[in-house]
C-alpha positions in Angstrom: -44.0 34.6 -57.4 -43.4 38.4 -57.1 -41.8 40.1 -59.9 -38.1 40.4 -58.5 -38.1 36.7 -58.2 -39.4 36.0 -61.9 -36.7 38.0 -62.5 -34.1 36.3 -61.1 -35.5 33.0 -62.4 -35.4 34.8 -65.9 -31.5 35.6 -65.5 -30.8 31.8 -64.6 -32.6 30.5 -67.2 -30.9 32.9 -70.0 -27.8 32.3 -68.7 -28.1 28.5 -68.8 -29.9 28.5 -72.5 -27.2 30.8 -73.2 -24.4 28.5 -72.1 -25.7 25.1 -73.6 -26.3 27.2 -77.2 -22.7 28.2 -77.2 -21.5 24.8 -76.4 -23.3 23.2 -78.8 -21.8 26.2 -81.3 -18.7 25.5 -79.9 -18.8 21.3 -80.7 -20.2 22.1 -83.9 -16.5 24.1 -84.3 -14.6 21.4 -83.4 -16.2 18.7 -85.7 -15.3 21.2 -88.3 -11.7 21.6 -87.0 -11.6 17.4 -87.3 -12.3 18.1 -91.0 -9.1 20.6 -91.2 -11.6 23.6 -91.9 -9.4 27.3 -91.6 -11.3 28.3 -88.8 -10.0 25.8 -86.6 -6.1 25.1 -86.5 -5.1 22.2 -84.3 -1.7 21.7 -85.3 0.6 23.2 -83.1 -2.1 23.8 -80.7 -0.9 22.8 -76.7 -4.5 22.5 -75.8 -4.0 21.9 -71.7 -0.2 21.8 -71.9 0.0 25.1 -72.3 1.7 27.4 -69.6 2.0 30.9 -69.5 -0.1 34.3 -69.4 -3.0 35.2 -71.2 -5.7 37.9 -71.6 -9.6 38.1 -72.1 -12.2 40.2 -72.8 -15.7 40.1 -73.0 -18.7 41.9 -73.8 -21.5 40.9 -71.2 -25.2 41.4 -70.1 -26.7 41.0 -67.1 -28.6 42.2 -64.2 -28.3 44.8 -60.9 -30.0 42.8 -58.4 -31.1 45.1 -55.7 -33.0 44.1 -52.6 -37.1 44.9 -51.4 -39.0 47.0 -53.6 -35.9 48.3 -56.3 -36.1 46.9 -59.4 -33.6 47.3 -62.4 -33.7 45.9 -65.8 -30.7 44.2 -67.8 -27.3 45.8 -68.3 -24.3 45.9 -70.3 -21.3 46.0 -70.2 -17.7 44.5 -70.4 -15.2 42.3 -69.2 -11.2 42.2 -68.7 -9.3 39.2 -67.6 -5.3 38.2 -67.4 -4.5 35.2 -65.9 -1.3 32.7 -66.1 -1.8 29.1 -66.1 0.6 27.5 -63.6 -1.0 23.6 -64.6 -2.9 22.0 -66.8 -6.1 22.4 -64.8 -5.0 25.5 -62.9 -4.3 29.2 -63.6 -5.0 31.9 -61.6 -7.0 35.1 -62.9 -7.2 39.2 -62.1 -10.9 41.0 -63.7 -12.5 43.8 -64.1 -15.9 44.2 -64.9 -18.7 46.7 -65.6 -22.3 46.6 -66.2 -24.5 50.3 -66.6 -27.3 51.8 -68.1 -30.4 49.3 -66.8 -33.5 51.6 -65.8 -33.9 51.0 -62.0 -37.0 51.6 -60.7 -38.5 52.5 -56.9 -42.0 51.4 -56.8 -42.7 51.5 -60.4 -41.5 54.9 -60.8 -37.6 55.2 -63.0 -34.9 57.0 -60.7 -32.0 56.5 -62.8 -29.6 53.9 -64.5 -28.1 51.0 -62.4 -23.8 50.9 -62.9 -21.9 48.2 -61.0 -18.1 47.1 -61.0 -16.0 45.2 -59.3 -12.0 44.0 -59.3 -11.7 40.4 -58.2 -9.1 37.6 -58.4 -9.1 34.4 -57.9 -8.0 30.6 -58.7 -9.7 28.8 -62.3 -10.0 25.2 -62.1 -10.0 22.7 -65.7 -11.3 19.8 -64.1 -10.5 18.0 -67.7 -7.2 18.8 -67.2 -6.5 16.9 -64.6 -7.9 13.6 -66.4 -7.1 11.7 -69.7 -10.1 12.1 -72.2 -10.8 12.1 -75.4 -14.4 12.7 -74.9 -14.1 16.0 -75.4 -11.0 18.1 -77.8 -8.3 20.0 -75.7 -9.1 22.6 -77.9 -12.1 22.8 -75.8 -11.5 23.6 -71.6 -14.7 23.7 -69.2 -13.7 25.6 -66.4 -15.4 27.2 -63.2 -13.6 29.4 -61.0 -13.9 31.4 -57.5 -12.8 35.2 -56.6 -12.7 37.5 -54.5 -12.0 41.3 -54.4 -14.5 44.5 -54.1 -16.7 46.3 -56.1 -19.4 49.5 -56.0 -22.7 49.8 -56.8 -24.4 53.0 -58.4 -27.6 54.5 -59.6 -27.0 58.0 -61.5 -28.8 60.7 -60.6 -28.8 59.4 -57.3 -27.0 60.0 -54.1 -27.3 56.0 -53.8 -23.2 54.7 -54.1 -22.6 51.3 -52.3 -18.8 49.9 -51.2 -19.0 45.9 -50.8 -17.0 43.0 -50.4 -17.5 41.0 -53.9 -17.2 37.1 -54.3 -17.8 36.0 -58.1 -18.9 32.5 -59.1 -18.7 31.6 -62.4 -18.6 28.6 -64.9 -17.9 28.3 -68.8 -15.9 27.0 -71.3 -12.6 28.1 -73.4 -12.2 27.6 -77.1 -8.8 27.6 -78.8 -9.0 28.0 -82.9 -5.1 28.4 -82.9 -2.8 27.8 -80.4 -2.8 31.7 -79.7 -6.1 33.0 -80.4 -9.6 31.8 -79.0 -12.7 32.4 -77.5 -14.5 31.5 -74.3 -18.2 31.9 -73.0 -19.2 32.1 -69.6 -22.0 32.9 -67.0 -22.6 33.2 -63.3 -22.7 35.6 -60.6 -21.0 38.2 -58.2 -23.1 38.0 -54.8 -22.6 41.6 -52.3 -22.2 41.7 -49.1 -24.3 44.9 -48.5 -27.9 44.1 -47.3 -29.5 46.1 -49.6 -28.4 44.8 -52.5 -27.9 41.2 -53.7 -25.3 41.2 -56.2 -25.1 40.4 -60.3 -26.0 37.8 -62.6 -23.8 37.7 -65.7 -23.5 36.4 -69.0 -19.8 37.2 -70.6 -18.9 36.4 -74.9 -15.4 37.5 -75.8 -11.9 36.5 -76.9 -8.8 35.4 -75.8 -5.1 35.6 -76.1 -2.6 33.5 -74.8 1.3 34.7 -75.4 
């Protein structure tokens, strides 16, 4: 395998260890909540009968992937979401995100730092919230969602700046601790529609408010 593909199969597998970590984390919170620890308030809490607008953001890490013989190495960056959930297994989201400041390299020699950002928007589906559990809290929501929108990649110092059509893919999980304030953890993808460049794998930590 050539080194652009173990390091795609390096972003996957982070992002999946990432995401089973923080779910364990996160069941780990809600046992506690069960025990009426201050960290976790359930009383009061509308879990997924909550309707309204809300706001996000993240910090994140992940990775430029450009095509051929460009490599880059991980980014960071950040997040900003606001959504409004119409139904309890529906809402509908705007983001922003950014990533910068991964060396990319052109055969094995550094030409500059790697930036990428995108607006997209798009429909979030809580499969859980559109069947009666108790397997799992409503304080905890599993979500995945779909958007759409455009973005631009960059490498400074560089005369290299890329327009493309943007479609992000992404699963994860919400965690309320109050009926106002929580967190959420999530990891995925936005795939480019240039040639010469693939897209980004993510992997987004951050908090949430919902008014």
């Amino acid at each position: 395998m050539d080194r652009l593909g173990t390091d795609r199969l390096g972003v996957v597998r982070f992002v999946s260890a990432s995401l089973l970590a923080s779910l364990v984390v996160a069941f780990g919170g809600s046992a506690g909540a069960q025990q009426n620890t201050r960290l976790f308030d359930e009383r009061g809490n509308r879990g997924y009968a909550f309707e309204g607008p809300y706001a996000q953001f993240g910090i994140a890490v992940g990775r430029i992937d450009f095509d051929g013989n460009v490599d880059s190495d991980a980014s960071g960056g950040f997040t900003m979401t606001g959504g409004y959930r119409f139904l309890p297994w529906l809402s509908a989201e705007a983001n922003f995100t950014y990533l910068g400041g991964g060396d990319v390299e052109v055969r094995n020699r550094n030409v500059g730092d790697g930036e990428f950002f995108a607006f997209t928007f798009g429909p979030k589906i809580y499969p859980l919230g559109a069947l009666t559990t108790d397997a799992i809290p409503d304080i905890i929501q599993p979500y995945g969602l779909i958007q759409i929108g455009g973005g631009q990649f960059e490498i400074d110092d560089t005369s290299y700046e890329e327009d493309s059509f943007i479609a992000r893919f992404i699963i994860g999980f919400d965690v309320w601790m109050t009926d106002h304030v929580g967190f959420f953890v999530e990891g995925g993808g936005d795939a480019a529609s240039e040639d010469d460049v693939d897209g980004v794998g993510i992997f987004t930590v951050g908090g949430q408010y919902r008014f």
